[in-house]
C-alpha positions as CSV (number, residue, x, y, z in Angstrom):
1,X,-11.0,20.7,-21.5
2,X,-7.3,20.2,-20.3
3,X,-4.6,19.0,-23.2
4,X,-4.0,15.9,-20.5
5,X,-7.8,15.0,-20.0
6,X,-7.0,12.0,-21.7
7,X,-4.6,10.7,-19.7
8,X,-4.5,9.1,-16.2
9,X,-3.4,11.1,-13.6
10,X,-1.8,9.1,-10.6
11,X,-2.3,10.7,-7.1
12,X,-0.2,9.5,-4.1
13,X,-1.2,10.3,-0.1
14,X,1.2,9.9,2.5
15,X,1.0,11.4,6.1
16,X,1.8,15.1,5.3
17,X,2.4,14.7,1.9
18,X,0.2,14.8,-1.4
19,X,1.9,14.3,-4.9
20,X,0.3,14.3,-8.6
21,X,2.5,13.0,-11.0
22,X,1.5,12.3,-14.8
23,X,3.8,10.6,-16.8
24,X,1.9,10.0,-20.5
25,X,1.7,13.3,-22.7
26,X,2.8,15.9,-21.1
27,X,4.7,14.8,-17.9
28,X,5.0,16.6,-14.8
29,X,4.3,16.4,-10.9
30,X,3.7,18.6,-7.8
31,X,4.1,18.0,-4.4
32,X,2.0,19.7,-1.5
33,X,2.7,19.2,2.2
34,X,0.9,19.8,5.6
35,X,2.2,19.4,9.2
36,X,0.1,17.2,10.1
37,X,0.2,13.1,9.8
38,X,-3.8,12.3,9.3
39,X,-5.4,11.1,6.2
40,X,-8.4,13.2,6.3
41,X,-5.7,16.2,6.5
42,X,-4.2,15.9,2.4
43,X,-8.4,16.7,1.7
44,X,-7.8,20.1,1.3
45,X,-4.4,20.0,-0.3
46,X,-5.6,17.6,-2.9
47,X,-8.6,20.0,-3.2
48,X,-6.4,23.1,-3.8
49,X,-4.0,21.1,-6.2
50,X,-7.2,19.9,-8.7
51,X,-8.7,23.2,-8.7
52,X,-5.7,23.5,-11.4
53,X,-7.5,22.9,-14.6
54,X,-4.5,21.2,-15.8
55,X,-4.9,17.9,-13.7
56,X,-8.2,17.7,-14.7
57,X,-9.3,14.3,-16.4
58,X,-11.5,11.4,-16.0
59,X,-9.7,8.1,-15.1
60,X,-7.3,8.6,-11.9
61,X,-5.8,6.4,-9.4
62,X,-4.8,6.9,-5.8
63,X,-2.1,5.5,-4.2
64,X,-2.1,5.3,-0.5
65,X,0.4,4.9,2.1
66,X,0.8,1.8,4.0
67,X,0.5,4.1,7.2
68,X,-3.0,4.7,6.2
69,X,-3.4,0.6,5.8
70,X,-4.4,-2.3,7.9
71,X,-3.6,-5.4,6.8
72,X,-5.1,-9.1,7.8
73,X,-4.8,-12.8,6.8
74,X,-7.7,-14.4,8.0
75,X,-8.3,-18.2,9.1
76,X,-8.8,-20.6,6.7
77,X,-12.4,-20.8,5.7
78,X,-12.0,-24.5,4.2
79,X,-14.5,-23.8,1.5
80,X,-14.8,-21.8,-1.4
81,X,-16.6,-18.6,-0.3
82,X,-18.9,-16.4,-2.0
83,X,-17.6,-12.3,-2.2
84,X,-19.9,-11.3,0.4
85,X,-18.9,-14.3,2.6
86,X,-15.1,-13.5,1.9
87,X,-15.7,-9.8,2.8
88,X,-17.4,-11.1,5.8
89,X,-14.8,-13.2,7.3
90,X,-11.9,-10.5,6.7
91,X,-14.0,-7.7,8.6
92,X,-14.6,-10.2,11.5
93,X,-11.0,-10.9,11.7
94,X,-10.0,-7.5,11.7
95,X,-12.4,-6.3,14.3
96,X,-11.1,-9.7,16.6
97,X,-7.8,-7.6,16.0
98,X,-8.8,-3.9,16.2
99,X,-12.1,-3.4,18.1
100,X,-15.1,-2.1,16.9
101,X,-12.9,0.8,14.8
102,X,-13.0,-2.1,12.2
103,X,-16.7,-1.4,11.7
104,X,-15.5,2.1,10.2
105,X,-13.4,0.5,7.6
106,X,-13.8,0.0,4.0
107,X,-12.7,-3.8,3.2
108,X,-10.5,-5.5,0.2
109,X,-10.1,-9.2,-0.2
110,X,-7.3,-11.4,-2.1
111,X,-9.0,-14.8,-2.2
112,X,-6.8,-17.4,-1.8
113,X,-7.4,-21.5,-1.8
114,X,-10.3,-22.1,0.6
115,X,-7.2,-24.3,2.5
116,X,-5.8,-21.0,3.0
117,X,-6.5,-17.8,4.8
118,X,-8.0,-14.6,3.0
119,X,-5.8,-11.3,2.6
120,X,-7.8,-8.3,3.4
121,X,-6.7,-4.6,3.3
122,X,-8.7,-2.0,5.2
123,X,-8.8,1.7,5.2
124,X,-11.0,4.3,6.9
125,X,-14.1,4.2,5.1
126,X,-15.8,7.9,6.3
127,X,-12.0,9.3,4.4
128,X,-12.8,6.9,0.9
129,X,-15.8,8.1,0.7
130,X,-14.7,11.7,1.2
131,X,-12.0,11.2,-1.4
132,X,-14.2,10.1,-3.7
133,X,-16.5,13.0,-3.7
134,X,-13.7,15.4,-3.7
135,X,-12.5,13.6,-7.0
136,X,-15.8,13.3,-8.7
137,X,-16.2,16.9,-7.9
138,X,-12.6,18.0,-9.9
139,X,-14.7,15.6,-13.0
140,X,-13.0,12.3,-12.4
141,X,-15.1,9.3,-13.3
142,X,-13.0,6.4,-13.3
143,X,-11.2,6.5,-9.7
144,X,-9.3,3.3,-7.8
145,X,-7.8,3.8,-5.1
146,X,-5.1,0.9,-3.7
147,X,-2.9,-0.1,-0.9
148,X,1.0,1.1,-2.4
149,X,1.5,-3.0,-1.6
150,X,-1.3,-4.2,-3.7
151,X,0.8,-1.9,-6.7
152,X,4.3,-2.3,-5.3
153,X,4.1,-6.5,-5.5
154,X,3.6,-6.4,-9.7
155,X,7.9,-5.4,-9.3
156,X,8.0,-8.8,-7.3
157,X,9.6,-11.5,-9.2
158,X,7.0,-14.3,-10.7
159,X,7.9,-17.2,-8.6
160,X,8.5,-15.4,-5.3
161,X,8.6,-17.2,-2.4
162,X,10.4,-16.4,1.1
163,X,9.7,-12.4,2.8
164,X,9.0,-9.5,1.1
165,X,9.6,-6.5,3.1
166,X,8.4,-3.2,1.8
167,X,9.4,0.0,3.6
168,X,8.4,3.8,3.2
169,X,9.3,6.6,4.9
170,X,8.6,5.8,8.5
171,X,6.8,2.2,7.8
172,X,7.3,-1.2,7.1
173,X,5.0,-4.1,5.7
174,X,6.5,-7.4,6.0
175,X,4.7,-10.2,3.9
176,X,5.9,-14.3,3.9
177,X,4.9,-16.5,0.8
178,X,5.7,-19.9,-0.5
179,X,4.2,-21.9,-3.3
180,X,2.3,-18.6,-4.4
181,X,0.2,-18.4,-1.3
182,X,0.8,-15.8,1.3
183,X,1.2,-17.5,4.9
184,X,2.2,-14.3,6.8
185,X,1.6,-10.4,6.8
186,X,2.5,-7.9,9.3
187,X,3.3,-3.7,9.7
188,X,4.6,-1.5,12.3
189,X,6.2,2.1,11.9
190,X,10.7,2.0,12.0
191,X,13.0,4.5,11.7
192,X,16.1,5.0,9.7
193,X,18.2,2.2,11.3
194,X,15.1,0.0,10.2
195,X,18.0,-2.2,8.1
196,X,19.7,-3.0,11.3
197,X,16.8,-4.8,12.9
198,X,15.3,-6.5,9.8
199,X,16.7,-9.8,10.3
200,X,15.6,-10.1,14.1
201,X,12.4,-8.9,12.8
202,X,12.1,-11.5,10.1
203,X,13.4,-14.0,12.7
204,X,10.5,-13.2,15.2
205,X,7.7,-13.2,12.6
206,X,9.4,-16.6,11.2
207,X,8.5,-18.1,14.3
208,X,5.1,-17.0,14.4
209,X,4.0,-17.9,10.8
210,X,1.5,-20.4,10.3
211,X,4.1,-23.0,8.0
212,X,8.2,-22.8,7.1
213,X,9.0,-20.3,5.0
214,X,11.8,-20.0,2.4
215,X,14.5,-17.8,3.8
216,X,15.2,-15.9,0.9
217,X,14.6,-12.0,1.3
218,X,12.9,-9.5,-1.2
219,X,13.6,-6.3,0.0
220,X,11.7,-3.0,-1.6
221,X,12.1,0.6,-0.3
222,X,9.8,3.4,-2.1
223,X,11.2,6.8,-1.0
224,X,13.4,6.0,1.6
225,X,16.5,7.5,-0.3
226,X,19.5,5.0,-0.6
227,X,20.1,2.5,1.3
228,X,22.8,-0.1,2.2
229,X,23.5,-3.7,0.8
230,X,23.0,-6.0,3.8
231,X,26.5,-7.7,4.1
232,X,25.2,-10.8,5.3
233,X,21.7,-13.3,4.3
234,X,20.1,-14.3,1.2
235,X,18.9,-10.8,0.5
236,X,17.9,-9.1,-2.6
237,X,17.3,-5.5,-3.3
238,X,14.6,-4.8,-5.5
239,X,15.2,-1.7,-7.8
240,X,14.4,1.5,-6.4
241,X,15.2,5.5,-7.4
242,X,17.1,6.6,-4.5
243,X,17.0,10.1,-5.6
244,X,12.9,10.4,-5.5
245,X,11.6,10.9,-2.0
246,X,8.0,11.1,0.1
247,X,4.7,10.8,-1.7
248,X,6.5,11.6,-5.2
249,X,8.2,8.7,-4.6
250,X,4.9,6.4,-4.0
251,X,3.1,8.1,-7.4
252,X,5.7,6.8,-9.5
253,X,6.3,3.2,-8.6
């Protein structure tokens, strides 16, 4: 049995990146890269890195990259819903949205007041289930696997209200909230000049969210490297390590 089986072992998947990073006992971290951008792609890199008896263990949890994410926030269903239902009503939103792809899609739901829309996350369900049986292969029983937002909004402060924008290498996830409710979601890839067109970005999606939204501005980067202090707007960085970049980056938020 590894020294570190006791531990939790924290995995992070980005397009072309892996990284294991373990922070309790022992620490240490690796990094493996491919040239390609798909999902399904880091199978075999994560396979080859766990074959190392010292990242063996039984609790683990995966952090995946917003890139590999679709996000939705469903109409409000006016009445408290059971799981199933909840479940329900995300997938046929996102399938209104994305086609019948939707169908392939493995479903999470933050329930919010019945007067209020759902929040649902969606990845690719054929590459959970793959990851999941590549992990319970390496000995891992207790596995979760999350969004990077669903981790990256416990650094929010506790009464946030206004846009939280959350950027990775190559992506951004924009989400609007007010009176602890979120009222507005959205993603697209950016470049590096993303900072430049954030406020006519927040701008448009202002006029398209379903109610007013505070004005303030939460702004997160996880591996993007430093970045500049908007001169202008009620912004405010959250803290980030500018020196960590990629996947690494993701593992250790």
């Amino acid at each position: 049995m590894s020294r570190w089986s006791a531990d939790s072992l924290r995995i992070a998947l980005t397009p072309g990146e892996a990284a294991l990073l373990r922070t309790r006992g022992t620490p240490a971290s690796r990094v493996f890269a491919t040239g390609e951008r798909s999902a399904t792609s880091l199978l075999p890199l994560l396979d080859e890195a766990l074959a190392d008896p010292d990242w063996h263990g039984r609790r683990v949890e995966v952090v995946l990259s917003q890139h590999f994410v679709r996000h939705v926030l469903t109409p409000p269903p006016g009445k408290a819903l059971s799981r199933a239902e909840e479940r329900a009503l995300v997938s046929a939103s996102l399938r209104g949205i994305y086609g019948d792809d939707a169908l392939q899609w493995n479903v999470q739901v933050l329930s919010q007041p019945p007067q209020h829309g759902l929040v649902g996350a969606a990845m690719d369900a054929s590459f959970i289930q793959q990851l999941d049986a590549l992990l319970a292969r390496h000995g891992f029983r207790e596995v979760t696997i999350r969004p990077l937002a669903s981790i990256a909004a416990q650094h929010l402060p506790g009464k946030f209200a206004g846009w939280w924008v959350l950027v990775e290498p190559g992506w951004l996830t924009l989400f609007g909230s007010a009176n602890g409710v979120w009222h507005h979601l959205g993603g697209q890839p950016v470049g590096n000049d993303w900072g430049d067109a954030l406020p006519d970005l927040i701008e448009r999606e202002a006029l398209s969210a379903t109610q007013a939204l505070p004005s303030a501005v939460w702004v997160q980067t996880v591996g993007t490297g430093p970045i500049p202090q908007p001169a202008a707007g009620d912004w405010q960085m959250l803290p980030h390590d500018p020196d960590t970049r990629g996947a690494l980056a993701l593992a250790g938020i």
